[in-house]
Phi, psi and omega in degrees: 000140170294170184252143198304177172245124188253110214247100170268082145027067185251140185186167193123246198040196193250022167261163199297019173275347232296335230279321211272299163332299210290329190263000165278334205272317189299339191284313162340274165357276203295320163296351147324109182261115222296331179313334209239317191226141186254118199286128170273071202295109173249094144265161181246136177274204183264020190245000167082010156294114156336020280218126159260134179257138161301142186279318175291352200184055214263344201213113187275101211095355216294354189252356205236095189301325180298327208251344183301130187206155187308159172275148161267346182279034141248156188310113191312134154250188177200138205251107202287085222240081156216154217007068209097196240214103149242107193286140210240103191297117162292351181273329177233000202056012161283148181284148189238028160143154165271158163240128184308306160240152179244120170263091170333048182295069201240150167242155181064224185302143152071010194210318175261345212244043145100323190309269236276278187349289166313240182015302179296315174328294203291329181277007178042040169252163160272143196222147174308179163074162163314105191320187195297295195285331182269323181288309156316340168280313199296335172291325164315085158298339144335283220296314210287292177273357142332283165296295162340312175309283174303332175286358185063031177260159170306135163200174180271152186276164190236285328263173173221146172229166189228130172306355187272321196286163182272143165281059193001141204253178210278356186282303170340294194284339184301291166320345179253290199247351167105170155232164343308166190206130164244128198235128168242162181281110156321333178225082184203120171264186166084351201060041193267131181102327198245140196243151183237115168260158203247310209253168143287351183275307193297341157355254205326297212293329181304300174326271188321314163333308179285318185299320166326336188240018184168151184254040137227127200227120182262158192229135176237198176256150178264129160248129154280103150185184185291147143290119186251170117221170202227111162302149199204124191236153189106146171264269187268353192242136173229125182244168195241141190276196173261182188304142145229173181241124193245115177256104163298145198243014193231127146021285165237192134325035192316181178272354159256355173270350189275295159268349167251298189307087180290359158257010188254041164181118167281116175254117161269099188260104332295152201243138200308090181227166175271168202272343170292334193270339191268340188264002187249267158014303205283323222272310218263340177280274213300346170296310189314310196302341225252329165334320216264033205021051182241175185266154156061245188218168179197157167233160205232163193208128177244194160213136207242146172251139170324315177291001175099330167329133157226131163265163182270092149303299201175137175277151162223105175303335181234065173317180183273143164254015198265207204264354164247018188267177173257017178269284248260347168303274172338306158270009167263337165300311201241044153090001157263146171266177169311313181296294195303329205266304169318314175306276191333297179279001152291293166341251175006267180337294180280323147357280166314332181230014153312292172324273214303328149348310199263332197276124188267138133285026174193158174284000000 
C-alpha cells in the first residue's frame, strides 16, 4: 500500500473570517479520505498562534456557527522550511512530523490575500490554492477590478478611497455612482464590513464601518439583478462548474445569510438560465481566473441584468467550505463529490509545485 500524503490543514487566523474558516477546515477535515491522507490540524488562533490540534476534539462548539472556536489547549508550534515543511513544538522543539502538503483553508487578510502563500512558497511546501499574485490580486477589490478592467472584462462602476484620501462626500458618491451604494473594506470576504446605504444619514457610519476592517474602502454601484456564481478548477487548463443562484431572503447576501442564518439564502443549483447565458457565465469565470493569474480554484460572483447583461461582480480565491457554501455544491452538481474535489486539489497542488520545481533560480 502506499504511503499516505500528509496534508496538513492550516485554518483559523486573525481575520475577521475566522470564525468561517473554523466551519471550512472541519468540513475539509471530515471529507478526507483517510486511505489516501493522513490530515494534520494547524489552527491559528486570533492572537496569530500555530496551534497542532487534537484531532478528536480540535473545535469547541463545532455545530453552533455563532459559537464556534478554536480549542486552546494546544500545542504552540512553528512550521519549520527544512526539507519541506516541518512542524516544531514550541515548548520542547520537538519535531512533530513533516508535511507534504498544505491546504491553506484560510479566509481574508493574513490567510487569503498571498501573506500565508508566500510563507509556504519560502518553506518550499506544496500547498492547495492561488499562488502569491492571484491570491493578493483577487483579495484587493480596487486592484482586482482594475485588472478586470484592462482585460476587457464587464464589470459595475466603482471607486476607492484610502483613510489617507479626502473622503468623498455623500452627494459626490451618490453622483457617480447612484443610490443605494454599497461601501466595503477593499480587502475583506464573507460580506464582512459591508454596508448598503439609502440615506445620507446612513453615510458617515457606513464609511467608518468599512474602515474598521481595513485602510482602504471601495463604493460600488447597486446593481439589480440576479445572483450567479461559478466555480472554477484547475491550473493552466482551468474548467468551470455549472451556474448557481444565490436568492437571498436578507437585504443583500450578508455574512449571516451566508453563514449562520441556513435560510437565509436558497442557492439554486444549476440555476435556471437559457444555455447561451450559463455558457457566457462559464466562458467569462474562466476569463477571470485567468486575468487574475489564478491556481487551483476559485470561486466568481456574476450579475445577470434583466437585459440579459452579465457582469463580473468579484473572485473569491479561497471560497467558503463550509456545510452551506456554494463552491464545493456547484461541483457536487456537475459531478464531483466533495471527497473526489479535495483529491484534485491536492493533485493540482503538487502538480504545480512539481512544475515550478524544473524553473531555475540562480545562475
Amino acid at each position: 500500500m502506499a504511503e499516505k500524503i500528509r496534508v496538513g490543514i492550516l485554518f483559523g487566523g486573525k481575520s475577521a473570517e475566522h470564525e468561517v474558516s473554523l466551519q471550512s477546515a472541519k468540513n475539509v477535515y471530515d471529507a478526507m479520505d483517510r486511505k489516501k491522507y493522513d490530515p494534520v490540524l494547524i489552527g491559528i488562533d486570533k492572537n496569530g498562534r500555530w496551534l497542532l490540534n487534537d484531532e478528536s476534539r480540535f473545535l469547541l462548539d463545532a455545530e453552533d456557527p455563532r459559537r464556534i472556536r478554536l480549542n486552546p489547549s494546544s500545542e504552540s508550534v512553528a512550521l519549520v522550511p527544512e526539507s519541506g515543511g516541518v512542524i516544531s513544538a514550541l515548548s520542547t522543539g520537538a519535531r512533530c512530523g513533516a508535511i507534504d502538503v498544505v491546504f491553506p483553508i484560510l479566509h481574508g487578510p493574513l490567510g487569503e490575500d498571498g501573506a500565508v502563500q508566500g510563507l509556504l512558497k519560502l518553506a518550499d511546501i506544496p500547498f492547495v490554492g492561488v499562488g502569491v499574485l492571484g491570491s493578493a490580486a483577487g483579495m484587493d477589490k480596487d486592484v482586482m477590478k482594475r485588472l478586470l478592467s484592462y482585460a476587457g472584462l464587464p464589470i459595475g462602476k466603482f471607486c476607492a478611497v484610502k483613510r489617507t484620501d479626502k473622503i468623498p462626500d455623500f452627494g459626490e458618491i451618490t453622483a457617480a455612482l447612484g443610490l443605494p451604494v454599497f461601501i466595503k473594506p477593499a480587502n475583506m470576504g464573507s460580506s464582512v464590513g459591508i454596508s448598503k446605504v439609502h440615506t445620507g444619514k446612513e453615510y458617515p457610519a457606513a464609511v467608518e464601518e468599512a474602515f474598521r476592517y481595513d485602510t482602504k474602502i471601495i463604493f460600488e454601484e447597486f446593481i439589480p439583478a440576479k445572483e450567479l456564481e461559478c466555480a472554477v478548477l484547475g491550473n493552466e487548463d482551468p474548467r468551470a462548474s455549472v451556474v448557481g443562484e444565490v436568492k437571498t431572503t436578507h437585504d443583500f447576501y450578508s455574512y449571516d445569510a451566508k453563514y449562520i442564518d441556513e435560510k437565509g439564502a436558497v442557492l439554486e443549483i444549476p440555476a435556471r438560465l437559457p444555455p447561451e447565458i450559463s455558457q457566457k457565465v462559464r466562458s467569462l469565470a474562466i476569463r477571470t481566473f485567468k486575468a487574475l493569474e489564478c491556481e487551483g480554484l476559485s470561486r466568481v460572483d456574476f450579475f445577470l441584468k434583466e437585459n440579459g447583461e452579465v457582469l463580473v461582480n468579484e473572485i473569491n480565491t479561497m471560497p467558503g467550505f463550509t456545510r452551506i457554501s456554494m463552491y464545493p455544491k456547484l461541483w457536487e452538481a456537475s459531478g464531483l463529490s466533495y471527497t473526489q474535489l479535495i483529491d484534485e486539489l491536492i493533485e493540482l497542488a503538487i502538480k504545480r509545485y512539481n512544475f515550478e520545481k524544473n524553473i531555475k533560480t540562480s545562475i
